[in-house]
C-alpha positions in Angstrom: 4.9 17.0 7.5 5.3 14.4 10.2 2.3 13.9 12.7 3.0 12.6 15.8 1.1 12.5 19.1 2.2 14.4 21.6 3.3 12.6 24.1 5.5 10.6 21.4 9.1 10.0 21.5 9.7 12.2 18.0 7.6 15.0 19.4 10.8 16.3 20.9 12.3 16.9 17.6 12.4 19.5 15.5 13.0 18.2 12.6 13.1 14.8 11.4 14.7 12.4 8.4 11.6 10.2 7.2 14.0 6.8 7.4 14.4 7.9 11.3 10.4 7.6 11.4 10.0 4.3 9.9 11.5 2.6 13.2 7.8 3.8 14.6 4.1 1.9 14.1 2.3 4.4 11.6 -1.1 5.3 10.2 -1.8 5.6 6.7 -4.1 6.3 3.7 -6.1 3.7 1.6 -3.5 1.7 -0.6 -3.7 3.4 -4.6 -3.6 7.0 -2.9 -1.5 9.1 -4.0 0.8 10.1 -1.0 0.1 7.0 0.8 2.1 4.9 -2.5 4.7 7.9 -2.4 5.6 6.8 1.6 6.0 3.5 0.7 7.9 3.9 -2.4 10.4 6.2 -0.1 10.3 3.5 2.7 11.5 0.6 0.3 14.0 3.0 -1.0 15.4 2.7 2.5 15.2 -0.6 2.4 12.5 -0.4 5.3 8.5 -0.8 5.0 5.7 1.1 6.4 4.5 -0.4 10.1 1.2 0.4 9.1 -0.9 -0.3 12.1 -4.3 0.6 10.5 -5.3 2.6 6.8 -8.3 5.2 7.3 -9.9 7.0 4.5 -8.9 10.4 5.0 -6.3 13.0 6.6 -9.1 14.2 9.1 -9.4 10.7 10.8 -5.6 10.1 10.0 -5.1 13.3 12.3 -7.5 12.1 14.8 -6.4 8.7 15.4 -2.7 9.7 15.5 -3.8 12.2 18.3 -4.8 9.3 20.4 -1.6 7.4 20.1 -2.0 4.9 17.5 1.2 6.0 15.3 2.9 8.7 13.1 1.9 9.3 9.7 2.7 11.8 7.3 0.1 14.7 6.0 0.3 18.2 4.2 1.2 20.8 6.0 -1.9 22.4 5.5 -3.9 19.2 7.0 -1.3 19.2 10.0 -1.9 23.1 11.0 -5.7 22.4 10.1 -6.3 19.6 12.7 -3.4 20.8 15.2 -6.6 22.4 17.0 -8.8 19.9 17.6 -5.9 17.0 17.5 -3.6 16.3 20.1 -0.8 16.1 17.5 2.3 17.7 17.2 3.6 18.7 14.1 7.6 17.8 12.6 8.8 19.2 9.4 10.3 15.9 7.5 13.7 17.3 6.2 14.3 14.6 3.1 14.8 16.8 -0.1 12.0 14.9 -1.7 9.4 16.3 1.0 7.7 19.3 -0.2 5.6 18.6 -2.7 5.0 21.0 -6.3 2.0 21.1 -7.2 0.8 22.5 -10.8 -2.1 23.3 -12.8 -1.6 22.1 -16.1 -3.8 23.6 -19.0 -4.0 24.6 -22.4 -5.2 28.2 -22.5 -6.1 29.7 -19.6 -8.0 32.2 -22.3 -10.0 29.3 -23.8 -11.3 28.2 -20.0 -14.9 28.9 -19.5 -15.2 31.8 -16.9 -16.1 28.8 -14.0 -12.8 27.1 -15.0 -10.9 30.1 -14.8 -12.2 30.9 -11.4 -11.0 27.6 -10.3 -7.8 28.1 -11.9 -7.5 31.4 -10.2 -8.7 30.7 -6.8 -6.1 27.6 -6.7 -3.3 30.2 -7.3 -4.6 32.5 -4.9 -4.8 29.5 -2.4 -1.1 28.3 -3.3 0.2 31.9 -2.5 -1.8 32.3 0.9 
């Protein structure tokens, strides 16, 4: 998901293209994160970069500093719904097809897990479903 704060410009929308946000300052994630190298990747593929006007070290401060005006930046969907409490952010579904992000658990034999590792494994799929 898009943040944005709300009072931004791209709050209005109700959807938006990722390429459409890249004309705005952002705030991102340490470089070598995950998500934060997947942005940039997608921005050069649009032959645009990030405006990254600062990097924090997680999705709470991202949140926080994006509700104070600083820039956009783009979070799970769980994080945005999460800090869209105690934020003043407002939340935009990005509509690119590469957007929502699979997820998998990738083991063996879920049989041959100790019974710890097979309570992980369960309560990740029971959080996946929720």
């Amino acid at each position: 998901m898009l943040i944005a704060p709300r009072d931004h410009v791209v709050s209005q929308q109700r959807t938006i293209l990722f390429r459409d946000a890249l004309a705005y300052d952002h705030v991102g994630l340490p470089a070598g994160n995950a998500l934060q190298d997947q942005m940039e990747d997608h921005a050069a593929r649009a032959g645009r970069r990030l405006k990254l006007r600062v990097r924090l070290p997680g999705f709470d401060a991202v949140c926080q500093v994006v509700g104070s005006g600083i820039g956009l930046a783009v979070v799970p969907a769980t994080v945005a719904r999460r800090q869209q409490r105690s934020a003043a952010i407002r939340i935009i579904p990005l509509v690119d097809t590469w957007a929502p992000r699979r997820l998998t658990i990738c083991i063996r034999s879920f049989a041959a897990l100790p019974p710890h590792g097979q309570r992980l494994v369960e309560h990740l799929r029971a959080r996946a479903q929720a």
